[in-house]
C-alpha positions in Angstrom: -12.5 0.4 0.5 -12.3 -3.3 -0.9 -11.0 -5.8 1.6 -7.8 -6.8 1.3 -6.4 -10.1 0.2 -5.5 -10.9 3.8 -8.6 -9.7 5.2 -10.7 -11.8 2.4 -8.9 -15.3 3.4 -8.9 -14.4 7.1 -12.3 -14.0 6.8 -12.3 -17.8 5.1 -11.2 -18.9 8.4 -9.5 -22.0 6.2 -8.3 -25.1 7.7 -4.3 -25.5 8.6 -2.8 -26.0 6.1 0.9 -26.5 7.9 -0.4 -28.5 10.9 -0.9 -31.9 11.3 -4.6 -33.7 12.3 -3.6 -34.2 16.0 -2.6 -30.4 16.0 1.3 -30.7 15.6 2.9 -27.9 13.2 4.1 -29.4 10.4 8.3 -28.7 9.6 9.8 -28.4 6.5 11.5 -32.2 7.3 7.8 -33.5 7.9 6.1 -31.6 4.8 6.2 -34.9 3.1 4.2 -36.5 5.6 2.0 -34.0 5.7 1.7 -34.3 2.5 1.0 -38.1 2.6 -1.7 -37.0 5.0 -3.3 -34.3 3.1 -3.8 -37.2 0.1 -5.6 -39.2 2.3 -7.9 -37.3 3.4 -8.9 -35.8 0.2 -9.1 -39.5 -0.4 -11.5 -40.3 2.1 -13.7 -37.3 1.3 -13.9 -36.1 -2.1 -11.8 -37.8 -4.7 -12.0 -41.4 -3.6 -9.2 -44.0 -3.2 -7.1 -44.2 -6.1 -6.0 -47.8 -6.6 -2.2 -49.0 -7.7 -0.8 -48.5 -10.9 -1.7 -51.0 -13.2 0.8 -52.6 -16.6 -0.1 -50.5 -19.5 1.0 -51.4 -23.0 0.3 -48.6 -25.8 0.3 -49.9 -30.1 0.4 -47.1 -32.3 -1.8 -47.6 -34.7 -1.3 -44.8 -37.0 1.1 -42.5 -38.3 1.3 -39.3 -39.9 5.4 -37.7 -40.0 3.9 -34.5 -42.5 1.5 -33.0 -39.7 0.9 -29.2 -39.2 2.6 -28.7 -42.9 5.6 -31.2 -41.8 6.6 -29.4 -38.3 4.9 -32.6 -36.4 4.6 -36.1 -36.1 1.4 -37.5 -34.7 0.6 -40.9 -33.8 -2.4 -42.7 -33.5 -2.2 -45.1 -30.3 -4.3 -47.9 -28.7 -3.4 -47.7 -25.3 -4.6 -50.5 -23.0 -4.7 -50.9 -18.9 -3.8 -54.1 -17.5 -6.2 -53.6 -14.2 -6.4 -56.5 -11.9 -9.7 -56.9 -12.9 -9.2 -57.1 -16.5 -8.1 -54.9 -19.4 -9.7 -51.2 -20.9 -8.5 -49.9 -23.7 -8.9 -45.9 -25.2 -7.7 -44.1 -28.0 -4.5 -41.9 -27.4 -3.2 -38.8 -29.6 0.7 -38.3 -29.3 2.1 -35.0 -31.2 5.5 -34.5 -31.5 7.7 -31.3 -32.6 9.8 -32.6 -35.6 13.3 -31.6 -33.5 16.4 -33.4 -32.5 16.2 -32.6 -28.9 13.8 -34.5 -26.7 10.3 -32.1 -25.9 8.5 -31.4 -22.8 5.2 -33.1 -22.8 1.4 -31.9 -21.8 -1.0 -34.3 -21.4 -4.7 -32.5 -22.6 -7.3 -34.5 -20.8 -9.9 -33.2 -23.7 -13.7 -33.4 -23.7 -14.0 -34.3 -27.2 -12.0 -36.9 -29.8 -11.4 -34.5 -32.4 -8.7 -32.9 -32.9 -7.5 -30.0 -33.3 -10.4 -30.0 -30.8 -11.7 -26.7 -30.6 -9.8 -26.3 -26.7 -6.9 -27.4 -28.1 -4.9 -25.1 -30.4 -2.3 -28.7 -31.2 0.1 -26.8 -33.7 0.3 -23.2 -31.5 1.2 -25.5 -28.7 4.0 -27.6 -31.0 5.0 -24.3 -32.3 6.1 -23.4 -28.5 7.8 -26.4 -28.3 6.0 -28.9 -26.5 4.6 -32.4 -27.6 1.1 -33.2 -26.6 -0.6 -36.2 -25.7 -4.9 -36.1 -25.9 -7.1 -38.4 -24.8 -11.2 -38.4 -24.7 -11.9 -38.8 -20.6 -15.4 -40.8 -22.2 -13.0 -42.9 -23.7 -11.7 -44.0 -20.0 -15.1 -43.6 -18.2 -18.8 -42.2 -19.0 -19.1 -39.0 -17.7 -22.6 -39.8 -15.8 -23.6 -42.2 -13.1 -23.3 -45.6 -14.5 -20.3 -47.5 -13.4 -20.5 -50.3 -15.8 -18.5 -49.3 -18.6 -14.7 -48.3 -18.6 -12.5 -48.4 -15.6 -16.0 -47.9 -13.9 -17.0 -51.7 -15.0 -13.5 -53.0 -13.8 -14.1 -51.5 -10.3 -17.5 -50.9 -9.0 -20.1 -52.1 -11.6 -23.5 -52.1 -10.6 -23.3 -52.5 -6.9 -23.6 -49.5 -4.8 -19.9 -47.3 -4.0 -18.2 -47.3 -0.8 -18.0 -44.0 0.7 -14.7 -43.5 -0.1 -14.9 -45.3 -3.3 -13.4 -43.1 -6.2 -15.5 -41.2 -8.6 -15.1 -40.6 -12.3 -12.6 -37.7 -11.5 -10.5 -39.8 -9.8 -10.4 -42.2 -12.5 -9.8 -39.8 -15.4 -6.8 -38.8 -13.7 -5.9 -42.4 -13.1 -5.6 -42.9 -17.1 -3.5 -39.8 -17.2 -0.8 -41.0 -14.8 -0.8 -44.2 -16.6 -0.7 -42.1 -20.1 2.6 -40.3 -18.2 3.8 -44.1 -17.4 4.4 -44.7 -20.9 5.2 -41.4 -22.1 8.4 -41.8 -20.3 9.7 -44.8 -22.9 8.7 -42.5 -25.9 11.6 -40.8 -27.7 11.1 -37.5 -28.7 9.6 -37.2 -25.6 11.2 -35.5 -21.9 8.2 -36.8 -19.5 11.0 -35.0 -16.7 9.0 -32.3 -18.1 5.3 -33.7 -18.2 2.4 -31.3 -17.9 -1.0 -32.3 -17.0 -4.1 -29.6 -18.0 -7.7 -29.7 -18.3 -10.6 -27.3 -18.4 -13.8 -27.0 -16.0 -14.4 -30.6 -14.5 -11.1 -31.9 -16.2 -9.3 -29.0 -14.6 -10.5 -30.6 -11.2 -9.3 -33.9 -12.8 -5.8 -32.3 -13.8 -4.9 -30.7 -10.4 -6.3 -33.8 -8.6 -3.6 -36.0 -10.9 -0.6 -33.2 -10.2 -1.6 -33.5 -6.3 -1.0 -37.2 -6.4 1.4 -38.1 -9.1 4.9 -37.0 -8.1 6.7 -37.1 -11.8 4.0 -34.5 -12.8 6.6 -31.2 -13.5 3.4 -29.1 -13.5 -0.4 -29.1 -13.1 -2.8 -26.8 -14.3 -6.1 -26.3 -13.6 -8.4 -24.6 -16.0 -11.4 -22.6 -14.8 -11.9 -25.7 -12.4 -13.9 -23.7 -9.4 -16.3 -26.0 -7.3 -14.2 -29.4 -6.8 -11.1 -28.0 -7.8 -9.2 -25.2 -7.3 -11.7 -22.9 -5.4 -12.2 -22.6 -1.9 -15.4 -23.8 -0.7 -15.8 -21.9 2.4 -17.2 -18.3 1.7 -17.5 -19.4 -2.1 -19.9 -18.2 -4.5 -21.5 -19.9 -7.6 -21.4 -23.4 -7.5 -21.6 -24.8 -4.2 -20.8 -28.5 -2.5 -24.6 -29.1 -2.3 -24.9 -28.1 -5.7 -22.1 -30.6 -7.2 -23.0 -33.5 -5.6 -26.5 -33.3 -6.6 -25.9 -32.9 -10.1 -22.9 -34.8 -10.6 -22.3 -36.8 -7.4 -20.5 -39.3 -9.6 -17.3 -37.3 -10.0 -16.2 -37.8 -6.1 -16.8 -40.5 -3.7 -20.1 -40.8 -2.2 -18.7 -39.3 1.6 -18.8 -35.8 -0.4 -22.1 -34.8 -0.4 -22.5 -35.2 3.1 -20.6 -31.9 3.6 -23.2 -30.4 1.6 -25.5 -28.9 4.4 -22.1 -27.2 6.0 -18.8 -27.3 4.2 -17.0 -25.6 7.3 -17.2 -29.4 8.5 -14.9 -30.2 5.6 -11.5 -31.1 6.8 -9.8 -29.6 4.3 -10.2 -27.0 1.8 -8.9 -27.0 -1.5 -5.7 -24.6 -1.0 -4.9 -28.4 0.5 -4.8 -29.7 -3.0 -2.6 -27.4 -4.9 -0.4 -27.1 -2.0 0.0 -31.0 -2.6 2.3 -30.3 -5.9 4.9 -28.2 -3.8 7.6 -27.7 -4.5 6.3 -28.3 -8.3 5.2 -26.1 -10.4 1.4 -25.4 -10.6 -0.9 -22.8 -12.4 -4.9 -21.9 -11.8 -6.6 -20.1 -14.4 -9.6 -18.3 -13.9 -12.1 -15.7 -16.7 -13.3 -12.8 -14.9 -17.1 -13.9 -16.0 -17.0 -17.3 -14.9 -18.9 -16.7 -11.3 -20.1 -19.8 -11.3 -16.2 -21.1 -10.8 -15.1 -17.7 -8.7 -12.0 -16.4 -9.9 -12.0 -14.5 -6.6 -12.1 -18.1 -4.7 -9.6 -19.6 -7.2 -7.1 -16.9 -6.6 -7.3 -16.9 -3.0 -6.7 -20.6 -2.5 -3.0 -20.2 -4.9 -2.6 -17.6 -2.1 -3.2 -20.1 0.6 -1.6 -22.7 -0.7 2.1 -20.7 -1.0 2.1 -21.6 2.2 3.3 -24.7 1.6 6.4 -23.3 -0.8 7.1 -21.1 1.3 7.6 -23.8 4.1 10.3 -25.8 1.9 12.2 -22.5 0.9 9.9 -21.8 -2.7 8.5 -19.3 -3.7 4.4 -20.0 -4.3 2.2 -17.3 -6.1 4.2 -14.3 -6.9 3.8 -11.4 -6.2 1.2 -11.4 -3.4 -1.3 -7.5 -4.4 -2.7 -6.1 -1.6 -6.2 -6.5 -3.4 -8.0 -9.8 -5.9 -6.5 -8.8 -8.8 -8.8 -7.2 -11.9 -8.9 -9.4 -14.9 -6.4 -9.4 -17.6 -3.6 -9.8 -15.1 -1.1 -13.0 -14.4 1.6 -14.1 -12.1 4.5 -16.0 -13.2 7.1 -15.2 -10.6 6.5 -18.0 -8.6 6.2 -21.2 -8.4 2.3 -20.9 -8.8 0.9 -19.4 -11.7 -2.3 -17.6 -11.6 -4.1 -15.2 -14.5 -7.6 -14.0 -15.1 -8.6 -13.0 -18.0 -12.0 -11.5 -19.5 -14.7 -13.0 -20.8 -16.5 -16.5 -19.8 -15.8 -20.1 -18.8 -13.9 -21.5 -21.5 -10.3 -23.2 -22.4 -9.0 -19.5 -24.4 -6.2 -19.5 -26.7 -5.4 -16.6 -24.1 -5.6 -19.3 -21.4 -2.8 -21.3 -23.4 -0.8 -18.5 -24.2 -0.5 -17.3 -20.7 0.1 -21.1 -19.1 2.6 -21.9 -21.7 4.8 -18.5 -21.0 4.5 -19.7 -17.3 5.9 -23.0 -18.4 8.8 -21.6 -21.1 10.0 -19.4 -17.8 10.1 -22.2 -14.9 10.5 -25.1 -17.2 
């Protein structure tokens, strides 16, 4: 007989999740700083320390009111960060439904400028209702190890990181929050409702943004496995040693010294969904995609319900008694979770499924 799902995270042996770093349990009145804790540890030893928000300013530069056959309006915009250090600016894409009432918002952090990008099915998405703001994350920083362009010039340039100095994940999800600063003085737009999404390494990015950014309604994390969404203890696929010697610049530098034992991790990463309770939050997986493990991915919405659970929510629902067999969601609760067949890639199966999840809870 398969394990069960209890007997599979037991076996995990996962860090507390609802107990304090001195050993205290943690309370529904003290979840928030618990919370406040959590952040700074994944801080301190993956992500990197995010710095304050910065002034943005955003000129649209372009507009077309007769897009997707006149449905949608979408605006071309120059959107600049004031950082203390001096300004970067990136190309934005804003879609909007062409409706009176004001439209909740996802915010695509894409791997490509084109659009419709090839991830991102724009007028299925308007169709449902929901605007959409794009951005290229090369346009904020290089996805590689120099530091000297984007907000990677403005912060670290060619001297050597910190240890807990952020990564390139950490600042792609800086530019989103920013993105989400000025979304709220669009019209057209409800940024009460703002979604943040990405797929693979912009899926860690996306959940990593949700975890810290409090005015994000919902984060969702696309096939995100190693980094993101998966538990690291017991995983398979991509490992911690693996990551951080291919792409050690997406986290701070103290990462990869858990790579010889991530059991000496002091968290794992149910921590960092469990960091959007009581908000909404959904983790995609595709049943093919070992190198991400589904079965990891599902296990850690599991272990992070914990959290909802603690402040009277209701987290991934319903709980089966074994990893579930791909195609299959939940949308009960107040975690979403599907797998679906086939290989590591954004679906227009994954969109269909996360924007159900949304129309229900949103």
């Amino acid at each position: 007989m398969p394990k069960t799902v209890s007997e599979l995270l037991q076996a995990r042996d996962l860090p507390e999740l609802l107990r304090f770093a001195d050993g205290t349990p943690v309370t529904k009145d003290r979840w928030g700083e618990r919370r406040r804790e959590i952040l700074g540890i994944l801080q301190e030893n993956i992500y990197g320390v995010t710095p304050p928000p910065c002034p943005v300013e955003a000129e649209i530069t372009a507009t077309n009111e007769r897009y997707c056959a006149g449905k949608v309006r979408h605006d071309t915009v120059r959107f600049t960060l004031h950082m203390p250090e001096g300004d970067h600016s990136f190309p934005l894409q804003l879609f909007r439904p062409a409706k009176a009432e004001p439209s909740p918002v996802i915010i695509h952090i894409c791997f490509r400028p084109d659009y419709p990008d090839r991830y991102t099915p724009i007028e299925e998405i308007t169709d449902h209702g929901f605007a959409l703001a794009m951005f290229d994350y090369r346009d904020v920083a290089s996805d590689d190890g120099d530091f000297t362009n984007g907000l990677g010039a403005l912060t670290v340039g060619n001297r050597e990181r910190r240890p807990n100095e952020w990564g390139k994940i950490g600042m792609w999800a800086y530019a989103a929050s920013r993105v989400l600063d000025w979304l709220e003085t669009v019209s057209g737009v409800d940024a009460s409702r703002a979604v943040v999404t990405g797929h693979s390494r912009l899926g860690k990015t996306a959940l990593w943004c949700a975890a810290q950014d409090e005015r994000v309604a919902c984060g969702i994390s696309n096939d995100s496995g190693c980094g993101g969404a998966a538990i690291e203890r017991g995983k398979v696929g991509e490992t911690v040693a693996r990551i951080t010697t291919v792409f050690p610049y997406w986290f701070c530098p103290r990462y990869a010294s858990y790579s010889d034992d991530v059991t000496r991790l002091p968290f794992d990463h149910h921590f960092i969904s469990a960091c959007v309770a009581p908000r909404l939050c959904y983790i995609a997986s595709a049943e093919e995609d070992l190198w991400a493990d589904p079965a990891s991915e599902f296990l850690a919405a599991v272990a992070a319900s914990d959290a909802y659970a603690l402040l009277g929510e209701t987290g991934l629902s319903p709980v089966p008694e074994h990893l579930p067999i791909a195609p299959q969601h939940f949308h009960d609760g107040k975690i979403g979770y599907h797998v679906r067949r086939g290989l590591h890639y954004y679906d227009r199966e994954d969109w269909l499924e996360q924007m159900a999840f949304l129309e229900k809870h949103l």
